[in-house]
KEMAR-783088 format. One line per 4 residues: number of its first residue (from 1); for each residue x, y, z of N, C-alpha, C, O, CB. Coordinates in Angstrom, 2 decimals. Glycine has a CB too. Example, Ala and Ser with C-alpha at 12.3 -4.5 7.8 and 13.67 -1.06 7.14 Angstrom:
BEGIN
1 = 13.19,-5.69,7.80,12.30,-4.50,7.80,13.20,-3.30,7.80,14.24,-3.32,8.46,11.31,-4.47,9.05 ~ 12.85,-2.25,7.08,13.67,-1.06,7.14,12.90,0.03,7.87,13.41,1.14,8.04,14.08,-0.60,5.72;
This chain:
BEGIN
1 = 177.29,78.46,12.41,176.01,77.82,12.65,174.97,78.90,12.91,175.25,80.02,13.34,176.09,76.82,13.82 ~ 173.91,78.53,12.66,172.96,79.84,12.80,171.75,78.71,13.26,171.57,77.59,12.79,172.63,81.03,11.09 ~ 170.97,79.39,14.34,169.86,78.86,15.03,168.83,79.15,14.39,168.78,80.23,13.79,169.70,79.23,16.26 ~ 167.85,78.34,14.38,166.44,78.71,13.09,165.59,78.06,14.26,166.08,77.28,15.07,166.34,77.67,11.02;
5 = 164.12,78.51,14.26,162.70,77.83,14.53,162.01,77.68,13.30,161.95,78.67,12.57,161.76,78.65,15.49 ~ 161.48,76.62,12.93,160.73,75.70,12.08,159.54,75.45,12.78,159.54,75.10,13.96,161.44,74.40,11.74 ~ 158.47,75.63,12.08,157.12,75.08,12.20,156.52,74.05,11.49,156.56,74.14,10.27,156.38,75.92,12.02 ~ 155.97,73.08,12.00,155.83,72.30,10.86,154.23,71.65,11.91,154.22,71.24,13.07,157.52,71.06,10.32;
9 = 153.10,71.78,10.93,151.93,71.72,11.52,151.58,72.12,12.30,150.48,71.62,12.54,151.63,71.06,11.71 ~ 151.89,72.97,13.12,151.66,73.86,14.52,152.92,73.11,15.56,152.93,73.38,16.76,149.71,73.60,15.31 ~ 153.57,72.50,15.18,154.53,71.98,16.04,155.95,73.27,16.02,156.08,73.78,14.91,154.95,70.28,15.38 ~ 156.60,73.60,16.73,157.68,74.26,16.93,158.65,73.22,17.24,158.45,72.38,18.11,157.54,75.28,17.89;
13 = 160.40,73.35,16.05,161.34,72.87,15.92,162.68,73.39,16.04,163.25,73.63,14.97,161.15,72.50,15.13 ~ 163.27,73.60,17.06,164.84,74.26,16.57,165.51,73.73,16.25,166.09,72.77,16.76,165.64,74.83,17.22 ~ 165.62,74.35,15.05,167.23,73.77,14.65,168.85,74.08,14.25,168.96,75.24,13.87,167.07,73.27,13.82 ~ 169.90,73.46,14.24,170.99,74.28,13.91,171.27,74.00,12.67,171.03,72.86,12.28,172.11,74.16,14.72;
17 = 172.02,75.28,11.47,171.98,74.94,10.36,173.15,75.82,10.23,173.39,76.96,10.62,170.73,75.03,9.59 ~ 174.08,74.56,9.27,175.52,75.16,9.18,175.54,76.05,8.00,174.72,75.74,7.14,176.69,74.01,9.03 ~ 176.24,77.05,7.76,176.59,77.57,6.56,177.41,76.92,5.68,178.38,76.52,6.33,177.05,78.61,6.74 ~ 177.54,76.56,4.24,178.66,75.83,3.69,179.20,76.98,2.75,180.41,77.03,2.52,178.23,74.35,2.91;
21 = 178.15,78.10,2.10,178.84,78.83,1.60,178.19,79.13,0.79,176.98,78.87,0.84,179.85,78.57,1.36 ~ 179.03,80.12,-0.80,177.62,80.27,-1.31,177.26,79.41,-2.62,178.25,79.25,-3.33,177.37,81.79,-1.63 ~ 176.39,78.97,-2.97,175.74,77.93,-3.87,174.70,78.62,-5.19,174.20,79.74,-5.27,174.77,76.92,-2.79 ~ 174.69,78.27,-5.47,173.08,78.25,-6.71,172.23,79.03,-6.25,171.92,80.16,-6.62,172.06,76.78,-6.93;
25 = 171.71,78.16,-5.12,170.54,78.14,-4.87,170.43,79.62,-4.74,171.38,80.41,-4.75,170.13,77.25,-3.78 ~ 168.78,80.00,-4.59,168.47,81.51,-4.37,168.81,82.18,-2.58,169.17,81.41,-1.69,166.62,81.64,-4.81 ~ 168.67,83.23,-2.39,169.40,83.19,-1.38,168.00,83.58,-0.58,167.46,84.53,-1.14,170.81,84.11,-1.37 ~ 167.22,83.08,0.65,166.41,83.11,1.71,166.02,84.25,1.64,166.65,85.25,1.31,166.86,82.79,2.87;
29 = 164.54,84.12,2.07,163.58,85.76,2.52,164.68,86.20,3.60,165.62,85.53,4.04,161.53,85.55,3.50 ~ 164.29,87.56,3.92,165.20,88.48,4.95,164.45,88.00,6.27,163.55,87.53,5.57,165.13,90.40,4.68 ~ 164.20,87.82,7.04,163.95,87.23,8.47,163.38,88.73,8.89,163.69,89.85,8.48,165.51,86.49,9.49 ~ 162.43,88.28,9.88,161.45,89.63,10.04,162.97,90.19,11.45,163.79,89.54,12.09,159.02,89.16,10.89;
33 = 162.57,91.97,11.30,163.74,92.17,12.40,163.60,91.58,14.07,162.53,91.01,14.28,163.90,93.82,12.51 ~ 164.13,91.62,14.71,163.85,91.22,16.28,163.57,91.86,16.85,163.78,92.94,16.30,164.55,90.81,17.04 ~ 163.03,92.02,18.01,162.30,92.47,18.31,162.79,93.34,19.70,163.16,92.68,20.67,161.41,91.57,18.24 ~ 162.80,94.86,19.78,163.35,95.84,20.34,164.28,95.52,21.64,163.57,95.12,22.55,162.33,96.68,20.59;
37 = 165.34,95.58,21.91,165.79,95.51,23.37,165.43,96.53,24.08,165.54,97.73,23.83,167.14,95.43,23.57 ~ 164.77,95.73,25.45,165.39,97.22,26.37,166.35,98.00,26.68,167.40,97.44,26.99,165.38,97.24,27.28 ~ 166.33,99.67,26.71,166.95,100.79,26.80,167.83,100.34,27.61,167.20,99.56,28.33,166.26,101.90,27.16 ~ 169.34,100.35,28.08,169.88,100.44,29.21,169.50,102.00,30.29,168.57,102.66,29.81,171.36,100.23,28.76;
41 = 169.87,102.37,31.09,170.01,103.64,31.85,170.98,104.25,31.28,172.01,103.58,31.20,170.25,103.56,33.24 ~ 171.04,106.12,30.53,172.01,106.59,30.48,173.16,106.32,31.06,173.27,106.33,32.28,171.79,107.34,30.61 ~ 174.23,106.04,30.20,175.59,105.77,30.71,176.06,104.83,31.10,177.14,104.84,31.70,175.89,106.30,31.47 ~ 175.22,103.47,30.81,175.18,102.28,31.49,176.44,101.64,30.83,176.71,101.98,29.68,173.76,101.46,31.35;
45 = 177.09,100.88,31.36,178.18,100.50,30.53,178.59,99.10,31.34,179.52,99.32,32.12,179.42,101.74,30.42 ~ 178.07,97.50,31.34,178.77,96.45,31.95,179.60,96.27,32.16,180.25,96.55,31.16,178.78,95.76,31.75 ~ 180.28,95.88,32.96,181.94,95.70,33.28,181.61,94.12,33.40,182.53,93.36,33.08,182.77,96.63,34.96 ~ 180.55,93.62,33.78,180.27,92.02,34.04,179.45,91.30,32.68,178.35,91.79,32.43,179.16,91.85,35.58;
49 = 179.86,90.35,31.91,178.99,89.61,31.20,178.52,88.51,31.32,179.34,87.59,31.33,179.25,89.54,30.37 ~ 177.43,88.26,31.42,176.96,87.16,31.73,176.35,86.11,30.18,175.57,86.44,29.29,175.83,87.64,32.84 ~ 176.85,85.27,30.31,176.49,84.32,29.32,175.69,83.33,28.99,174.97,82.86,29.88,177.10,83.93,29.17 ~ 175.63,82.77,27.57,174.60,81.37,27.48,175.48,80.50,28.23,176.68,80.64,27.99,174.19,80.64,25.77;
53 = 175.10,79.55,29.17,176.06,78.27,29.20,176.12,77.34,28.28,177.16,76.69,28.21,175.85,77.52,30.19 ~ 174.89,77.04,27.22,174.98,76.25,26.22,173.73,77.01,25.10,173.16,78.05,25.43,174.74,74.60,26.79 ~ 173.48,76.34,23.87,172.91,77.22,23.07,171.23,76.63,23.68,170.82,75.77,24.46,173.45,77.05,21.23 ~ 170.69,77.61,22.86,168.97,77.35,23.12,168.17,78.43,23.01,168.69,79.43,22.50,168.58,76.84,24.55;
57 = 167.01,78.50,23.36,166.11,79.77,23.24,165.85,80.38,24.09,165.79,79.63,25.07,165.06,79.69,22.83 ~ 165.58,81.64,24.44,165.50,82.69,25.38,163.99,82.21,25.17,163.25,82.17,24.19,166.14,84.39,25.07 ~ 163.82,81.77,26.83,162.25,81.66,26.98,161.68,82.60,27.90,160.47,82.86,27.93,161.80,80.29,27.46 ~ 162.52,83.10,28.64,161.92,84.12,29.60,162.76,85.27,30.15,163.73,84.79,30.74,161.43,83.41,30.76;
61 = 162.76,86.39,30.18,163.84,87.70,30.52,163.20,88.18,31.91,162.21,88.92,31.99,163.83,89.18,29.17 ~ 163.80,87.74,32.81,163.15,88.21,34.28,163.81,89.36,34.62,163.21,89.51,35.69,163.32,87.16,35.55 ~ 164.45,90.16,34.60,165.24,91.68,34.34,164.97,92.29,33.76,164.41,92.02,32.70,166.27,91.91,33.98 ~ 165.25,93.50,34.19,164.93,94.95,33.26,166.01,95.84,33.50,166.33,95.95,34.69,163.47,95.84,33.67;
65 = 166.54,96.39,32.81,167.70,97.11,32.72,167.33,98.18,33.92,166.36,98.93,33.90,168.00,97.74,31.16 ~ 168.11,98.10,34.77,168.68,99.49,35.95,168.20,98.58,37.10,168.39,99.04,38.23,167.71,101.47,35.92 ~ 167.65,97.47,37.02,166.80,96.50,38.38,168.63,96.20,39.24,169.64,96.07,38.54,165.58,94.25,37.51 ~ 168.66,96.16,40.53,169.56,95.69,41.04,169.17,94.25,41.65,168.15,93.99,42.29,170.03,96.65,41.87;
69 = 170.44,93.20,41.23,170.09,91.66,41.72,171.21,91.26,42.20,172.26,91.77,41.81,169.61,90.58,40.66 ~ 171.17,90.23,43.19,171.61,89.42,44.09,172.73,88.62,43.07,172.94,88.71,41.86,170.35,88.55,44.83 ~ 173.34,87.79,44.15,174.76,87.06,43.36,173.05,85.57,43.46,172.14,85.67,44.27,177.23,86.75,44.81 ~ 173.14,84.72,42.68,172.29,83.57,41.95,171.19,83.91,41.87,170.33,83.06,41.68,172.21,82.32,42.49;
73 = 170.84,85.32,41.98,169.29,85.71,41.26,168.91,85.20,40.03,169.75,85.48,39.18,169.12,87.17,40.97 ~ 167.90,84.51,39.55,167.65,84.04,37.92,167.25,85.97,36.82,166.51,86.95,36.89,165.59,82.51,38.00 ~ 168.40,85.38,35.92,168.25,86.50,35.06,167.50,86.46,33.52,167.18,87.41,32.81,169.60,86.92,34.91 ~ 167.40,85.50,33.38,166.70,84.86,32.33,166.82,83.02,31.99,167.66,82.34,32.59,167.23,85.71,31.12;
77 = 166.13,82.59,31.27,165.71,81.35,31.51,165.87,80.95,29.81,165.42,81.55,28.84,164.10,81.25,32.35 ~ 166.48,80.02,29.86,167.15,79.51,28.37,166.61,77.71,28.24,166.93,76.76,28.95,169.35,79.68,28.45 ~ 165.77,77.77,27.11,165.04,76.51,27.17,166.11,75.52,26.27,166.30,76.03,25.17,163.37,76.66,26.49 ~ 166.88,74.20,26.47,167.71,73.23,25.42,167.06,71.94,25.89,166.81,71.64,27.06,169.60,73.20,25.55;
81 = 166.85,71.27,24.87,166.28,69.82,24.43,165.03,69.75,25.82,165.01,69.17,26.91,167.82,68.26,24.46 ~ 164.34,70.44,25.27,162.85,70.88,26.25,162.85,70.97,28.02,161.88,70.54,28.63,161.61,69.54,25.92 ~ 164.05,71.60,28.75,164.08,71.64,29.44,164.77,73.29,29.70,165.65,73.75,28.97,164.38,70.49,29.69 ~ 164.18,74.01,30.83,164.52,75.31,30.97,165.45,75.45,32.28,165.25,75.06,33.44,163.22,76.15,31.01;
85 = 166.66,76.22,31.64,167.44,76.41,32.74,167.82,77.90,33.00,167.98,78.74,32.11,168.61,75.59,32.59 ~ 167.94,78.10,34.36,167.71,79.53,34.60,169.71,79.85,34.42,170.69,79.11,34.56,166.69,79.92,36.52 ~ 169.52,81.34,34.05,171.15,81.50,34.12,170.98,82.56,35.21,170.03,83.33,35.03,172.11,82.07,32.55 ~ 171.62,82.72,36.15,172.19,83.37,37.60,172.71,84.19,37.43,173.51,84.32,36.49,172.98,82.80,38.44;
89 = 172.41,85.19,38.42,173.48,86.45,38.52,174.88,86.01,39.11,174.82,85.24,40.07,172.88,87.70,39.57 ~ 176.42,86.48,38.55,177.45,85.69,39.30,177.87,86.54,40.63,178.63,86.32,41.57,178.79,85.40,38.32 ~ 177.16,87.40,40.34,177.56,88.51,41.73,175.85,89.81,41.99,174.77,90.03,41.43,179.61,89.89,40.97 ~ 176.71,90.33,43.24,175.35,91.63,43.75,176.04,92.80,42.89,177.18,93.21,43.07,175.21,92.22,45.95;
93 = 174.71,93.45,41.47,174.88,94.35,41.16,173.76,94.89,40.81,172.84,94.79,41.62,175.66,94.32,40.54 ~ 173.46,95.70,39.41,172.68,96.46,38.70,172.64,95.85,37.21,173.71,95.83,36.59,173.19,97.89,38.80 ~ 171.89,95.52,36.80,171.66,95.64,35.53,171.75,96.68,34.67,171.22,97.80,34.67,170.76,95.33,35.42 ~ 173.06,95.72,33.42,173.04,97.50,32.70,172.67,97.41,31.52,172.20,98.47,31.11,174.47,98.42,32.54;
97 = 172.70,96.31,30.56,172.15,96.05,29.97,171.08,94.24,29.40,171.02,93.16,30.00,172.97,96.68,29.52 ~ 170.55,94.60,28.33,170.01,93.15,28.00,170.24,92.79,27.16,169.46,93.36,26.40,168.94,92.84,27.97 ~ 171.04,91.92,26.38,171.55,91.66,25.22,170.19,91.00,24.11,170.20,91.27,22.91,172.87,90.63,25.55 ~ 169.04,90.09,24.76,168.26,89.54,23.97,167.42,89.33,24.47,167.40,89.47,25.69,168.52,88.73,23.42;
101 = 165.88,88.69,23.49,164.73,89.04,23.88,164.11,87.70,24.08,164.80,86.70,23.92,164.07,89.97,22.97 ~ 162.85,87.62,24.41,161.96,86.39,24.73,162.09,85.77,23.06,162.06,86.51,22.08,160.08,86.86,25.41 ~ 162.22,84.35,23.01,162.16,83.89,21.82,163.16,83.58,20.66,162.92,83.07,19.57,161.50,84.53,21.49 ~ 164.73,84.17,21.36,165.90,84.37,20.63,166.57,83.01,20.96,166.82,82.33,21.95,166.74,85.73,21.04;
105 = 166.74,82.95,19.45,167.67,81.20,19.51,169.46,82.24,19.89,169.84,83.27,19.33,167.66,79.80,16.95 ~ 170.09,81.51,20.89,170.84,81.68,21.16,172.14,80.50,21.69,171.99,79.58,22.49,170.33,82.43,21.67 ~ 173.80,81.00,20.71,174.70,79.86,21.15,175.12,80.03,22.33,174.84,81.03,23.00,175.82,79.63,20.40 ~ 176.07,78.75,22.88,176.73,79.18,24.07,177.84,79.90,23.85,178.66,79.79,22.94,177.06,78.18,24.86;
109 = 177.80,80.59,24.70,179.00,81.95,25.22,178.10,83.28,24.36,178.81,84.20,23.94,181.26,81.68,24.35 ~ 176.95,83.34,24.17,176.62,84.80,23.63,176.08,85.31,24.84,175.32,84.75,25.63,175.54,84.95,22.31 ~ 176.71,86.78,24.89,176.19,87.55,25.86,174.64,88.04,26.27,174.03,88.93,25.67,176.82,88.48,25.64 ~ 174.25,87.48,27.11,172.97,87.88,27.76,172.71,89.00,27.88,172.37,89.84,27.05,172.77,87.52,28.84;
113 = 172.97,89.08,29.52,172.69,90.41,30.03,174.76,90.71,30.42,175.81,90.06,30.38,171.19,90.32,31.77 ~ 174.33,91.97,30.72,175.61,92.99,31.49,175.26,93.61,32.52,174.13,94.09,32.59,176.20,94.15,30.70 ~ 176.29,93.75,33.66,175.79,93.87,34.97,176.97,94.85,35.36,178.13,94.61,35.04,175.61,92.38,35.87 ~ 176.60,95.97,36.07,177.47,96.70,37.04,177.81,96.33,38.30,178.54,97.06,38.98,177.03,97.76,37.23;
């Protein structure tokens, strides 16, 4: 399944769209690239991953790689069927890395952030 945003009159749509394989048809423009992650800190390496709980869009990244946070600190904020839910730190560490950016359609279980 692959997550898409659709516009349709100035309205914004997500949607999920299965792959069936390959067909006829011509094959889709290349999708513009995404848009830069933040750097981790030299040497940064997660031992903790933190995840989507369900799929949706990255609406807000309240972290920055090397920030140290609390065990249920909000680490970013994942918007599904127009409601935003924050995902929590599961423990007191460091941020080591950020897996994705403001605006990223994302499934459940893809890695967020990583935490020392």
């Amino acid at each position: 399944m692959k997550n898409l945003r659709i516009t349709v009159n100035g309205t914004a749509y997500d949607v999920q769209v299965e792959e069936l394989g390959e067909s006829a048809a011509p094959a889709p423009a290349a999708a513009p690239a995404p848009a830069a992650k933040p750097a981790a800190p030299a040497g940064a390496v997660g031992n903790t991953s933190v995840k989507a709980p369900m799929p949706g869009t990255v609406v807000n990244v309240v972290v920055t790689a090397g920030q140290a946070v609390k065990a249920g600190d909000d680490l970013v904020f994942i918007e599904a069927m127009k409601m935003e839910t924050p995902v929590k730190s599961p423990k007191d560490g460091t941020v080591a890395t950020i897996e994705v950016s403001k605006g990223e359609a994302v499934d459940s279980g893809k890695v967020l952030v990583t935490l020392n």
